[in-house]
BADRENVEX-518889 format. One record per residue (C-alpha): x, z, y; residue in one letter. Coordinates in steps of 0.001 Angstrom, whole numbers, padded with zeros to 6 digits, always signed. Example, Ala and Ser with C-alpha at 12.3 -4.5 7.8 and 13.67 -1.06 7.14 Angstrom:
! residues 2
+012300+007800-004500a;+013670+007140-001060s;
END
This chain:
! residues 325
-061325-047822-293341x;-060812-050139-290720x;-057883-052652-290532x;-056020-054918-288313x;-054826-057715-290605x;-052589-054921-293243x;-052781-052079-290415x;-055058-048839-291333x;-056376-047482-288625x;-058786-044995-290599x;-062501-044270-289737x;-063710-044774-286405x;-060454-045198-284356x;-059949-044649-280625x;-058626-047307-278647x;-056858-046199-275020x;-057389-049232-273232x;-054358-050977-271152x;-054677-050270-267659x;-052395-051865-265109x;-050420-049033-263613x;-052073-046683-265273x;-051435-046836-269141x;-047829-046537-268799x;-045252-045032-271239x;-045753-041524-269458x;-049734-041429-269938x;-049734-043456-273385x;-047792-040018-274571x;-050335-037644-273127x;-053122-039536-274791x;-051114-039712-278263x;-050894-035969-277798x;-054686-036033-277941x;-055238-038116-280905x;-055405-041593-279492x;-055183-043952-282207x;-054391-047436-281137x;-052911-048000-277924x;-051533-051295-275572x;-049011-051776-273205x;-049906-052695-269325x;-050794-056141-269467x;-048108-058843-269178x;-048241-061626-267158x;-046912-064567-269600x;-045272-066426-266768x;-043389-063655-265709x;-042341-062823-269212x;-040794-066311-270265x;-039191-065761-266701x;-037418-062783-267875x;-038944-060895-264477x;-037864-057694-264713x;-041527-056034-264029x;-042549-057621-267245x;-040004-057047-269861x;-039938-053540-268668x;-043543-052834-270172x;-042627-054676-273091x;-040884-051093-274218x;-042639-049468-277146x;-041124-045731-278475x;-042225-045016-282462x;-044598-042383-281743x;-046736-044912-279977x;-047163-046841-283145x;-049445-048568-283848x;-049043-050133-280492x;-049932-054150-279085x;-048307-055826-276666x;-050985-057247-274379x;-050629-060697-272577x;-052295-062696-269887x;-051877-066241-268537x;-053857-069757-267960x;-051523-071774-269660x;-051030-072264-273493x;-047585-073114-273711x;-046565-070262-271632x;-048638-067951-273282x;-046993-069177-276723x;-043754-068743-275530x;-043903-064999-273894x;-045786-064158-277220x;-043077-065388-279741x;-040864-062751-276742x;-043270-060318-277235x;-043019-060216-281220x;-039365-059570-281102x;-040264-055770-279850x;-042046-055482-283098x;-045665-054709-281856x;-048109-053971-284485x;-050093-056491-282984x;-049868-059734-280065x;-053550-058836-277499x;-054672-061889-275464x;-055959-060806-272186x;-059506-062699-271851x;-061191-059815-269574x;-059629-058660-266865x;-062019-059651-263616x;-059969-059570-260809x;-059582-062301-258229x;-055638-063023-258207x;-055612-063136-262191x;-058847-064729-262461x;-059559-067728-260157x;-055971-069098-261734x;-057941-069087-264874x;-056224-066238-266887x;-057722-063087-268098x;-061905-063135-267607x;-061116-066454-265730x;-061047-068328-269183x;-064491-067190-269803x;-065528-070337-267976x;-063485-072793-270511x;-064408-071448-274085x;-062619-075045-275477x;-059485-073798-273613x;-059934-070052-274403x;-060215-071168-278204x;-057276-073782-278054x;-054692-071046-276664x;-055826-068293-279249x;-055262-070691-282470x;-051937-072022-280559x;-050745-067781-280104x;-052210-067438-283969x;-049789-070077-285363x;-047042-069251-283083x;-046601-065555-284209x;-046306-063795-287645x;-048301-060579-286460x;-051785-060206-285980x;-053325-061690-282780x;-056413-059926-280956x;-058379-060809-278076x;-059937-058386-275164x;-062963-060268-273513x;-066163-059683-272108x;-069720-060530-272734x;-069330-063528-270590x;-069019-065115-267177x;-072432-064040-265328x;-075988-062843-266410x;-077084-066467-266897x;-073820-067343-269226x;-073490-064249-271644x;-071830-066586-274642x;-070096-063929-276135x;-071912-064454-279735x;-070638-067985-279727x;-067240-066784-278230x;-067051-064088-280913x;-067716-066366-283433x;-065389-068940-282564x;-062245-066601-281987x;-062546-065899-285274x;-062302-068804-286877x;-059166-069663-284467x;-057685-066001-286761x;-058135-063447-284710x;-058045-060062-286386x;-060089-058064-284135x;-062262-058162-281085x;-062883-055877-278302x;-065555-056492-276624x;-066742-055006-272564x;-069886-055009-271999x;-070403-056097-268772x;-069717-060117-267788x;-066921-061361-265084x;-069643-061418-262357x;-069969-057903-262712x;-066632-056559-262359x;-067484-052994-262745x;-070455-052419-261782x;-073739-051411-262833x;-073751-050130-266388x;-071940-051867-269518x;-074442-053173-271887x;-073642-052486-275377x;-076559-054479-276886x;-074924-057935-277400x;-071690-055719-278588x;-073871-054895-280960x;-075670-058081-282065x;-071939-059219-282507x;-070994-056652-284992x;-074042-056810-286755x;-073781-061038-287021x;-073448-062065-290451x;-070615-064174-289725x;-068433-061587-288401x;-065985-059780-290664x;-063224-058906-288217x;-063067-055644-286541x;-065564-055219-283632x;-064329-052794-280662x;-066550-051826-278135x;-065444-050928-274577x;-067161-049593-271397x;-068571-046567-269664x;-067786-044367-273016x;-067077-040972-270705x;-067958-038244-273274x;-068279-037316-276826x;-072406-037900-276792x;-071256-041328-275711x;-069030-042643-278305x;-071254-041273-280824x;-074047-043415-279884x;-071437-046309-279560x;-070949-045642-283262x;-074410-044846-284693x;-076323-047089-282385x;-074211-049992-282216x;-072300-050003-285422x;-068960-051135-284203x;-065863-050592-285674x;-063678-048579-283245x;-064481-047705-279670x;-061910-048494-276588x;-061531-045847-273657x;-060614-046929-270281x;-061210-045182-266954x;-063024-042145-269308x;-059505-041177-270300x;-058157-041083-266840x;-057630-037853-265580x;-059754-036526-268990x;-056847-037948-271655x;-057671-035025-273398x;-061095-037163-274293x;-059801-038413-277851x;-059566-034773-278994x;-063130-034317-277625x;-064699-037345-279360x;-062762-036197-282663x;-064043-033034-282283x;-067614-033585-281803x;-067480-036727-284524x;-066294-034546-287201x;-068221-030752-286198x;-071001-032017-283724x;-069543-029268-281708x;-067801-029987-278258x;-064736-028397-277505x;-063609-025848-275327x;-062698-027323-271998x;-059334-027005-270882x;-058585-023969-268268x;-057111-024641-265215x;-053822-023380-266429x;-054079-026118-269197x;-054502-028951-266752x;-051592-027390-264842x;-049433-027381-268005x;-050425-030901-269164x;-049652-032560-265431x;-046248-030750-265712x;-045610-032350-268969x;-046721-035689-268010x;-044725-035191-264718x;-041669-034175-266872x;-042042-037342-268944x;-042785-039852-265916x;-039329-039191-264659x;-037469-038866-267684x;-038716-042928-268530x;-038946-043997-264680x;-036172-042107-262954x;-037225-039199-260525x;-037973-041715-257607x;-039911-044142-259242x;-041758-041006-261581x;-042407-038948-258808x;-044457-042050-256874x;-046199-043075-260507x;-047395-039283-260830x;-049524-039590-257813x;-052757-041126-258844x;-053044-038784-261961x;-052183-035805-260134x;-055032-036686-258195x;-057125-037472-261163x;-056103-034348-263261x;-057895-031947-260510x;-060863-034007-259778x;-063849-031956-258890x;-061595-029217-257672x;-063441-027689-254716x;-061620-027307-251247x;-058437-028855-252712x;-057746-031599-249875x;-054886-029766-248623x;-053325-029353-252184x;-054154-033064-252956x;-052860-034242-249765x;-049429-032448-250343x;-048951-033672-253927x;-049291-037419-252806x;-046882-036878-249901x;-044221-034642-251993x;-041470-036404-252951x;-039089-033581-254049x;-039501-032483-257717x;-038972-029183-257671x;-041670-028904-254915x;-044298-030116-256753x;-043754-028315-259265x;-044207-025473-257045x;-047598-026757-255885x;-048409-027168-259326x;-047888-023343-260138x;-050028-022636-256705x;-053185-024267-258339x;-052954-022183-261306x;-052675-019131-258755x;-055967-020597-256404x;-057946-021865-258830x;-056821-020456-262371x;
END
């Protein structure tokens, strides 16, 4: 059984990773559909939180059926990031997630998200400050570390832990690498397999199929596995993994009427949380995702990013059941 602080999350638990402008309310309820266990919200820029900015409290929103859900946070600076976590545990989160791994330029060359990776003193000092400051568990999101010459992430792993974190996920590539090449899962594993380490060890990173996460688990050893971009388009992955963890079977892959069915649904539920303006825009990049692959489907693709009228799309929805079904 593995366990946040006093949270069960069972054996082997799926972790839908927070993806800005992607892992919204709207696709966090698809992927619960599928069996995702533990999910996050967007992450949260802590200055704009203790500013009350209205793009940050929104994602602060959790519904009960998300549960157990954490609230994640990013920021360079430890007061702030104290202060929009003791916010952040008034929405009753199962859990506070500190940001340490998200590689891109505006968030890190301020020093936030994989930007700490360069100041492990600093990177420890905030966690233990967001520890003391909050009554929930704290977690931390990081990578293996800043380049190929500076993978610390044993020492990091070790010392996050004794600053009372509850759990660690873990990416296996380093800043440098942004996301490319392939994620290396070997130091994820040395991690979990350090006799020091008692806390929950997450791995995270080019985990696309059921084969995949299986090796994660029987290779590696970790604790729970976290699914970004593989659940994207595929949020039906969960299910898969479940599946093939618990038959060795694969499942049946979902018709074209099923994806059809399921972007309706998340369509339906994008504009029922954002508004139809505001869903309608959101829906484009996973309308686009949902029929990846889809041969001569330009035209259709091209009309469902342009489309602003509900009632439209959901006619060029029923049209690729009738093309390609």
């Amino acid at each position: 059984m593995v366990k946040i602080g006093d949270i069960e999350l069972g054996e082997k638990p799926l972790f839908l990773a927070p993806m800005e402008d992607v892992t919204d309310p709207s696709f966090r309820f698809i992927c619960k559909q599928f069996g995702a266990d533990v999910m996050y919200t967007e992450f949260i820029s802590s200055d704009g939180l203790i500013r009350n900015a209205k793009k940050s409290t929104e994602k602060l929103v959790i519904y009960d059926y998300e549960r157990p859900m954490g609230i994640q946070l990013y920021g360079h600076l430890v007061d702030a990031m104290v202060e929009s976590a003791k916010i952040a545990e008034t929405r009753n989160p199962e859990f506070i997630d500190i940001n340490f791994g998200c590689p891109v330029k505006k968030i890190s060359r301020r020093g936030a998200g994989a930007g700490i990776l360069c100041n492990v003193p600093l990177m420890v000092e905030m966690t233990k400050a967001i520890v003391h400051a909050v009554k929930i568990p704290v977690t931390v999101k990081t990578r293996l570390g800043w380049d190929e010459e500076n993978k610390n992430i044993l020492e990091i792993a070790e010392r996050l832990q004794d600053a009372g974190i509850k759990a660690l996920t873990i990416h296996g590539r380093t800043k440098a690498q942004f996301y490319k090449g392939s994620a290396d899962w070997t130091l994820i594993g040395e991690v979990k397999n350090n006799p020091r380490i008692y806390i929950p060890i997450i791995g995270n990173g080019d985990v696309v199929t059921p084969e995949g996460a299986e090796e994660a688990f029987n290779t590696y050893g970790v604790d729970g596995i976290m699914i970004g971009r593989g659940a994207v388009g595929t949020p039906w992955i969960f299910r898969d993994i479940k599946t093939y963890l618990n038959t060795g079977k694969l499942s049946v892959p979902l018709t074209v009427s099923e994806k059809v069915e399921l972007a309706k649904l998340h369509f339906k539920r994008s504009m029922e949380i954002k508004g139809e303006k505001v869903g309608v825009y959101e829906m484009r990049r996973h309308f686009s995702n949902y029929f990846k692959g889809f041969e001569n489907f330009r035209e259709i693709r091209l009309r469902l990013l342009t489309e602003s009228k509900p009632d439209e799309i959901f006619m060029i929805l029923e049209k690729i059941k009738d093309q390609w079904g």
